[in-house]
Structures are given as C-alpha cells and as structure tokens.
N, C-alpha and C positions, 0 to 999 in steps of 0.2 A: 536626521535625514530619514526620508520614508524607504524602508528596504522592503516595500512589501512584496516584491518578487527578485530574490538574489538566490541563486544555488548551482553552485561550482563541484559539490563533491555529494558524496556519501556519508561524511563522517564529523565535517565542517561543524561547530557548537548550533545545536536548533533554535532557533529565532520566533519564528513563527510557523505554526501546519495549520491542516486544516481536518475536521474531522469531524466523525456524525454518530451520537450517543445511538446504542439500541432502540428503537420507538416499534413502537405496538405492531408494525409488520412481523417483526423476528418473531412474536408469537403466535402468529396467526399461519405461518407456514405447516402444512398439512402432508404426512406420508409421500400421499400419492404424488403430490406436486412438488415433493423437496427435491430432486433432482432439474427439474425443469427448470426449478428455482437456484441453480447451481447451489446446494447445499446439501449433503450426504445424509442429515438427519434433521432431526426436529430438536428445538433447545429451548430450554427452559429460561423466559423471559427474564422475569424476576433476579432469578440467580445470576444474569449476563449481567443484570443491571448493579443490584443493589453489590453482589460478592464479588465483580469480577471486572468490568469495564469503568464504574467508579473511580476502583485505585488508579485506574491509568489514568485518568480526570486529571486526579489530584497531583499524580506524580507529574502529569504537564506544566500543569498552574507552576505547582514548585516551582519546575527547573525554568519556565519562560514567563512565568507573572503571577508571582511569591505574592504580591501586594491581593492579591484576590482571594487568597487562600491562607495565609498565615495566621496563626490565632486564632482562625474558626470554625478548625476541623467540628468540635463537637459541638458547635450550632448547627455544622451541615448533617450531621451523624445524627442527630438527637431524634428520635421518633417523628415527634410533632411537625419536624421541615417537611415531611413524605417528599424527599426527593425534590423538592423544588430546587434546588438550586442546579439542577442537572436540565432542569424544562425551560426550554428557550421560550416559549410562551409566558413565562410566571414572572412577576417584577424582582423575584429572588433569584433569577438566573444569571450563573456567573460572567456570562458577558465581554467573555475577554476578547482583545482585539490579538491576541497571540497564541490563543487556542483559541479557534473559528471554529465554530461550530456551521455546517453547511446548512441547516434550519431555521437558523437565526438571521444569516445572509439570505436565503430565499424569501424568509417574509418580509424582510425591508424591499427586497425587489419590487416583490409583491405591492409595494406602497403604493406603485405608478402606475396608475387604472387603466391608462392604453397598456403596460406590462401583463395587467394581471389578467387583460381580457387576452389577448394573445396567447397567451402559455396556457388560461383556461381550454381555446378551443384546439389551440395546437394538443394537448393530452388527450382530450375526450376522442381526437381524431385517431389517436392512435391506439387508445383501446375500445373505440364501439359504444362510446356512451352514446346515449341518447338524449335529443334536444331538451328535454326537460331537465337531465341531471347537468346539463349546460348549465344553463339559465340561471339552475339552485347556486350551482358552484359562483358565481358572476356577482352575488349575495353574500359569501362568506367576509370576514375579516381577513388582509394578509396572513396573519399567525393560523387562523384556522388553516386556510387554504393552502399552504405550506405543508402544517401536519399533515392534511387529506391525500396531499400527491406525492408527500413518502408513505403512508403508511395506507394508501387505499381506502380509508374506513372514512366516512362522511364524521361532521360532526354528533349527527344522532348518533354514533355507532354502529350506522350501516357499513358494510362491504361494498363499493364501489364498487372498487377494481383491484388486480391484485397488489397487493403492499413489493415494494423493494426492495427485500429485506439485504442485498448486497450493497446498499448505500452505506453500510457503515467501513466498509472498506474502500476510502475514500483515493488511495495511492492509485486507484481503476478509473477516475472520473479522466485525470489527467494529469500531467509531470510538468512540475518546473523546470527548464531550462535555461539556468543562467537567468536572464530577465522576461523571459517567452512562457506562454503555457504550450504545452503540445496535447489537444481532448482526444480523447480515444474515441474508437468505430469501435464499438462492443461484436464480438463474435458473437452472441447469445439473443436473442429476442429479448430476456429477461431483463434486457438491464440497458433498452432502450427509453424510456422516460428519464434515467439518471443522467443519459446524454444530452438529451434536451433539458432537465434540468440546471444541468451543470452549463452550458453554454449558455442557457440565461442570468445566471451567475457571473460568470467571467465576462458577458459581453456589456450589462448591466449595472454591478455591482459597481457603487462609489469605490470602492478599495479599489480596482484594477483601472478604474477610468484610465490615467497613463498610460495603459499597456493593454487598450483596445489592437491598437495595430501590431501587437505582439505576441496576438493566440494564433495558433498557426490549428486550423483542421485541414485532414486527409482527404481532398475529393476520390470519390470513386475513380478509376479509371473510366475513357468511352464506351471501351466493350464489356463494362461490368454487368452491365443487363443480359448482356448477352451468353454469360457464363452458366453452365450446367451447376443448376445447383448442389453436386456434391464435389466441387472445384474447389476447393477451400482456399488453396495455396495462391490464386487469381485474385481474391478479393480482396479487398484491402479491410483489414481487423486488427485491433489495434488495444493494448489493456495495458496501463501505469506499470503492472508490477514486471512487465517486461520491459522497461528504460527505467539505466541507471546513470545517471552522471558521474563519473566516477574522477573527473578533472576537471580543469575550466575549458580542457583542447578533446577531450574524448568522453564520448557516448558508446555504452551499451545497449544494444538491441536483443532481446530475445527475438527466435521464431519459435512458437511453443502452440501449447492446444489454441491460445486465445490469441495469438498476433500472428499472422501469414506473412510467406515469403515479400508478397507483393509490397506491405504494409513497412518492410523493411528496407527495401529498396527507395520506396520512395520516402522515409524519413529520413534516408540515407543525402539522397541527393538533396533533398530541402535543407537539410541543415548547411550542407557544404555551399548551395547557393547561397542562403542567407549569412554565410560566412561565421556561423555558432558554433562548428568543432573544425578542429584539424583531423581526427580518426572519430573513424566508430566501426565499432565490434559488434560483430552479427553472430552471435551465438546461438544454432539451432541445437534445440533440446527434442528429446522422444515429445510422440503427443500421448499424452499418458494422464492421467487423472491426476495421478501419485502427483506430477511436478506439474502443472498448470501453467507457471511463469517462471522465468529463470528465478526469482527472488524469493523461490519456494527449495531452489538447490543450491541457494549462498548467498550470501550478504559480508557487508565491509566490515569490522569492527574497529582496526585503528588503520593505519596506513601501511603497515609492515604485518597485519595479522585480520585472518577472512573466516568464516564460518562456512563451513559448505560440505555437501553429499560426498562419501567414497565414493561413490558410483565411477564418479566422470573422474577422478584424480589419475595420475601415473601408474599408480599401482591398487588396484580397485579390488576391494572386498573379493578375498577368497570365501567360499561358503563351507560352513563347518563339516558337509559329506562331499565336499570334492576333492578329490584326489587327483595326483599329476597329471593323469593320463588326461580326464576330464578337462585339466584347465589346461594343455596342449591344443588338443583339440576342439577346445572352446565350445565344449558340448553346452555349457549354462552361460553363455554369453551375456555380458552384459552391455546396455543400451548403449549408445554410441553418440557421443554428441560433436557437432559441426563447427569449426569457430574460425570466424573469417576477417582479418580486419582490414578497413579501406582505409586511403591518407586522401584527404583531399587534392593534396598536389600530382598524386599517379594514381586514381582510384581502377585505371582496368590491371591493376597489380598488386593485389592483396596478399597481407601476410597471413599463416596458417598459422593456427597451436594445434599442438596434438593432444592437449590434456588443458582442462581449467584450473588448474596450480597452474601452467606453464603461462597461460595468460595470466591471471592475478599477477604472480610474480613479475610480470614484464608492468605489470599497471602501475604495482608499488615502486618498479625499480625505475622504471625512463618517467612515470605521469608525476607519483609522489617520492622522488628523488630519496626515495631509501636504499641505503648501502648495505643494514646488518642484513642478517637471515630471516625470510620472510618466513610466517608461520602459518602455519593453519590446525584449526578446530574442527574437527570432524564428528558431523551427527552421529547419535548414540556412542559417541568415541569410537567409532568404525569399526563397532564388533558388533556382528550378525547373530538376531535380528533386528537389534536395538535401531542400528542405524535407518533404519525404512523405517521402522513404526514409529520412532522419532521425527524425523522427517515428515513424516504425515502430519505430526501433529506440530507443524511449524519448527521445529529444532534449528533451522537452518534462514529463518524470517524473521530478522533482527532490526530494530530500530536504534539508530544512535542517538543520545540526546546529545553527546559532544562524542571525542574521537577517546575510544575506549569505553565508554559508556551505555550499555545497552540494553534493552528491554526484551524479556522473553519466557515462554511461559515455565512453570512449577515441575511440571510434570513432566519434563523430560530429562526423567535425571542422570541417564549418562553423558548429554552433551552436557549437564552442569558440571557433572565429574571432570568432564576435559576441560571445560574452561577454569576449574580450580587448576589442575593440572598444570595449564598454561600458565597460572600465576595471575590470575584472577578471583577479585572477593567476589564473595557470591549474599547477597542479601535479599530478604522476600522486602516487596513491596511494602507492605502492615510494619515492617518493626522500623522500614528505613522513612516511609513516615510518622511515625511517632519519634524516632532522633528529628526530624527534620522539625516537626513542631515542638519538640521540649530547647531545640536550638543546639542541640549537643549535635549537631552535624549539620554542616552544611553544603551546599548541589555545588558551589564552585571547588569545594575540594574533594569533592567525589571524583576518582581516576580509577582505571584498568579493573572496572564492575561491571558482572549480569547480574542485572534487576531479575527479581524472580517473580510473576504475578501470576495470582491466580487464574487456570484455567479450565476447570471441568466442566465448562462449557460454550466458553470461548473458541476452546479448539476444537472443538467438534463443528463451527461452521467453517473449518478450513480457511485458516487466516490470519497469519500474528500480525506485530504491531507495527511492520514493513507495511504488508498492505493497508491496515486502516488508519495510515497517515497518508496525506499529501504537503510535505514541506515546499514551504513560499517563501523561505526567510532561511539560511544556513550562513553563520560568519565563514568568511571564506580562510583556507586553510594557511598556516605561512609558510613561504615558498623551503625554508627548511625544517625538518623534523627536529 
C-alpha cells in the first residue's frame, strides 16, 4: 500500500522523509551576508559534506532502504566514486524513493516544459533577473536547472542569484500531517524561493498526485497589506520546526522568532475545521535567536521520555552566583514561556500548563496512554553553562528513526552523559555502521539509543536532524506501550 503521506506521531518507526544533501550554496555564504542568510557563521563545504552529512545519508538508507546501501559502503567511500553517489544529477546516485532527496524531485518536475517555464519566470521575478538570464535559464536541462535554483550558480559557474543555503533543513519547507502537507509562510526573505520551490514539489510531483487536495497553504489575512511593517505578530509566518504531531488527535504549534500569533491561530482553526485534530497546543517561546523554534527547546524521544531545555521546566536552572535573595526576587529571571491548549469541542476554553514537563507529561499520559513515570533529559544535563551552549548547538534537536532511537550531534557531551544516565547506549555513527555492514548488528534490533554523528560543522549552521528532515511516511504507533 502507498503510505506516501502517513504521520500520527513523533516517534512512530520512519518510513520515509525527505531531505537536501549540502550543495554548493553552503559554500558560497559570505561574512557579511551570513546573517541575512539565517546562518551565524560560514562553514566549511567539504567537511559538511564528505565528514559529516554523509553518515546521516548512510545511516537513513540503513534504517529505511538497506537494499541501496548494503555491501557497498566501500564502493561509495573509495576515492574514485568522488561522491557521486550523493549527486542527484550523476547515474550513480542513490535514488531512493524513501530518502527523497528534494533535488532529485525538483528535476523530474522540471521534466514538464510548461513546469519548467513557469518556475523559470516565477524565480527570475522574484529575484531581479534579467530577461536575458530568462531566456539562458529556458535552455538548461531539468537536472542543471534544479542545481541552479538551489544553489544560485549558473551552469558556467556563475552567481546568479543568491544560493539557499537553508534548504537543507528540509522540516522548514513544510509538515506532514496525518495525510495533508501544511507549507510554511517563511518569516525571513531568505528563504523565499524554497517556498516556491517546495509548492511546486508538492503540487506537481508524481508522488503526491493523491494528495493535491491535501496541501493546505496559509492565506494572508485582508488587512495584511495593510499592517505596519514592524507588526510581526499580525502576519501570518509560519516554519516546520514549530509543528509537531505528537498524536493522531493533537498538534503542537510554536509561536517563536519564525511562526506568529496570527499563523497560529489560523492553523488552529483550519485543522479543527478540516476535522485533523481534536487539540492543539500553542506553545509561545521567547523570540530569541538561542531558541528559533520550539524543536530547538525539546524533542520526543519515546513516549514516556523527552529531551528539552531547563529553562522552561518546573524548576529552572539555578545559576552558579545566585544566591536566595537573588532567586526571591527573581533578580536573573528567566524567559517565560506561554502554553495554551484548544479542544475543538469548547475551543473559547483553553487549558493552561505552567511548565513544559507539565504539558509533555499530560501528552504522554491522556495522548500516549503511559501510566509509569515520565522522564526527561535535560540539555548539558541542566548544569550551567553546559545547558545553553549545548542547546545552541542542537542538544535538544533530535530525530527519531523509531521510538527510542535517535540521531544527535558528537559534541554535546553532557546531554550524552544524561542520556547514558537515562539508560541509554550511546554509539557514534562510524562504528554503528561498520557493525551494520559487517552484519554483526542490525537497525531492527537497535532500541533505547543516541546515534552520535559528527558535528563540527554541521552545528554551526544551527540545525540537527529534527530540522533537516521532513517525514512523509511514520508507522503509526500501537495504541498500547
């Protein structure tokens, strides 16, 4: 049966996502413009590619389509491949229909000459080309012309326009729900051609055909034109890593730097009319660089056990020089988050938490019918200042590949310490596939694990493996633990 869009949870066994190898943009981001470019620094291409984003490749294939990968790590390793089997352009590219790759879908779009003239003049409109780099473009092959509108560079190796370099954090284009897409309204300029991209993806693409009438986009409001443009909270903005499905009856919403009030309200109401949840949770976070989207301050890892920031918990990080008096009078306060949840049967009567342990817990306990004691992991193991600089660097940005299984970076080794703690193996990435290819281990009997992969430069563009998946495919969980 085709399950090309199913996803009831968080934690459900991964089936299929979708996701976008580094390409030649990430290298071309420059000082001056790396902010503009939502990205804190400049990062070394190469290194993303061959030491770092690779093994997450690999460790997908594994766990959702072994048959593309088995046996031939050290064909794809061996010098002489230079990477092809990572280049959706190359006839050695691995081509899986359960790691999608979003470059490889855009150039078959690409195939349909009314498509490809469309999307040509729709881009050029939006960044200021000019009629003759039209015209060139109207010439290229699918495959080229795909590369060129991620990565901005012509086939000469000109600069176009600028590269995307945020496409590889694919959980931003847009979220499964259940059988629906929901596309995001990017808050950022930057990371409008991914929008458009992505909608001719999803509206286009052979794989979604069925589930044309199932993308659901945010119209602006009437008076949205008419909003002061430093009105944020008016306009509707909207980014993946703020929805989560965390059941098949409730939805998570952030309100964060990147998704406004407005954007919240009305996913709120659409889903309830379109009858796809019974709740959803409006979780307003600080707007703060630090936390961006809620899935930047916690993530699922089984159903009874969450990963997430002291900050926001019941009893929040004391700081090593405060003293009684201090936290009395809540001289060093800390940031204060909102959480509000609607039922569709009495939505002008929402329920409050005071703390996000007190929701999780209520998620695990009425959504995933757990009775023991719920647990949590807490970044840097919620000793200051581990916990924030962890957190920055994803600690808290977890991808499940099944329920207890999870993916996260190297380098943060006090949340590793907690999750051993918890009673969790901890393996890097390099040795668990080498058992996985000598056969001495295998992904269905892998339980209650953090993947370790390498990150020295992954996490510097601010982003684990939450954001750069968008899952389309999640077995759905069974009704008892």
């Amino acid at each position: 049966m085709d399950k090309t869009l199913s996803v009831n949870s968080e934690i459900g066994t991964l089936r299929r996502l979708l996701v976008h190898s580094p390409d030649s943009g990430l290298g071309k981001v420059v000082p001056s413009k790396a902010q503009d470019w939502l990205f804190e620094d400049i990062v070394h291409l190469d290194t993303i590619r061959r030491n770092e984003y690779d093994y997450y490749t690999k460790l997908l294939l594994y766990f959702l389509d072994p048959e593309k990968i088995k046996g031939h790590l050290s064909k794809i390793d061996a010098p002489e491949a230079n990477r092809n089997f990572y280049k959706p352009e190359h006839p050695d590219f691995f081509a899986s229909e359960n790691v999608v790759e979003l470059e490889w879908l855009l150039a078959q779009v690409l195939g349909d000459k009314d498509i490809l003239t469309k999307l040509v003049a729709s881009v050029c409109a939006i960044e200021g080309c000019t009629y003759r780099v039209q015209n060139d473009l109207l010439g290229y092959t699918p495959a080229e012309l795909a590369k060129t509108f991620i990565s901005g560079t012509s086939r000469n190796k000109q600069l176009l326009f600028a590269p995307i370099p945020n496409f590889i954090f694919t959980r931003d284009i847009g979220i499964t729900i259940k059988d629906h897409v929901l596309l995001n309204k990017p808050a950022k300029k930057a990371r409008t051609r991914e929008t458009l991209l992505a909608k001719y993806i999803f509206f286009h693409h052979p794989m979604f055909s069925r589930y044309r009438d199932n993308i659901i986009e945010l119209a602006d409001s009437n008076h949205s034109f008419l909003v002061p443009k430093d009105d944020d909270e008016r306009k509707i903005t909207l980014e993946g890593g703020d929805i989560m499905v965390v059941s098949d009856q409730h939805l998570l919403v952030g309100v964060s730097e990147r998704t406004s009030s407005e954007a919240a309200v009305k996913i709120t109401n659409t889903l309830f009319a379109k009858g796809l949840m019974e709740k959803v949770t409006i979780v307003k976070i600080p707007k703060k660089r630090d936390y961006m989207h809620i899935d930047t301050v916690f993530t699922q890892v089984k159903r009874d056990v969450w990963v997430m920031l002291g900050n926001f918990s019941r009893k929040a990080i004391k700081h090593e020089d405060e003293d009684a008096i201090e936290r009395i009078l809540e001289v060093k306060k800390e940031e204060k988050i909102k959480i509000l949840q609607f039922h569709k049967k009495h939505p002008d009567n929402p329920v409050s938490f005071d703390s996000l342990e007190d929701l999780l817990i209520d998620i695990s306990r009425k959504d995933l019918n757990c009775s023991g004691e719920i647990r949590f992991i807490y970044s840097g193991n919620n000793e200051f200042p581990y916990s924030a600089r962890e957190q920055w660097t994803d600690s808290c940005n977890l991808l499940a590949l099944k329920e207890g299984v999870v993916l996260g970076y190297d380098r943060n080794d006090k949340t590793t310490e907690a999750f051993r703690n918890a009673g969790f193996q901890v393996i890097h990435a390099s040795d668990l596939l080498e058992q996985l290819e000598a056969g001495t281990l295998q992904t269905d009997t892998i339980s209650d694990t953090l993947i370790l992969m390498p990150s020295a430069e992954l996490s510097r563009a601010r982003g684990g493996f939450h954001c750069m998946s968008m899952p389309l495919w999640r077995e759905p969980l069974s009704p008892d633990k």
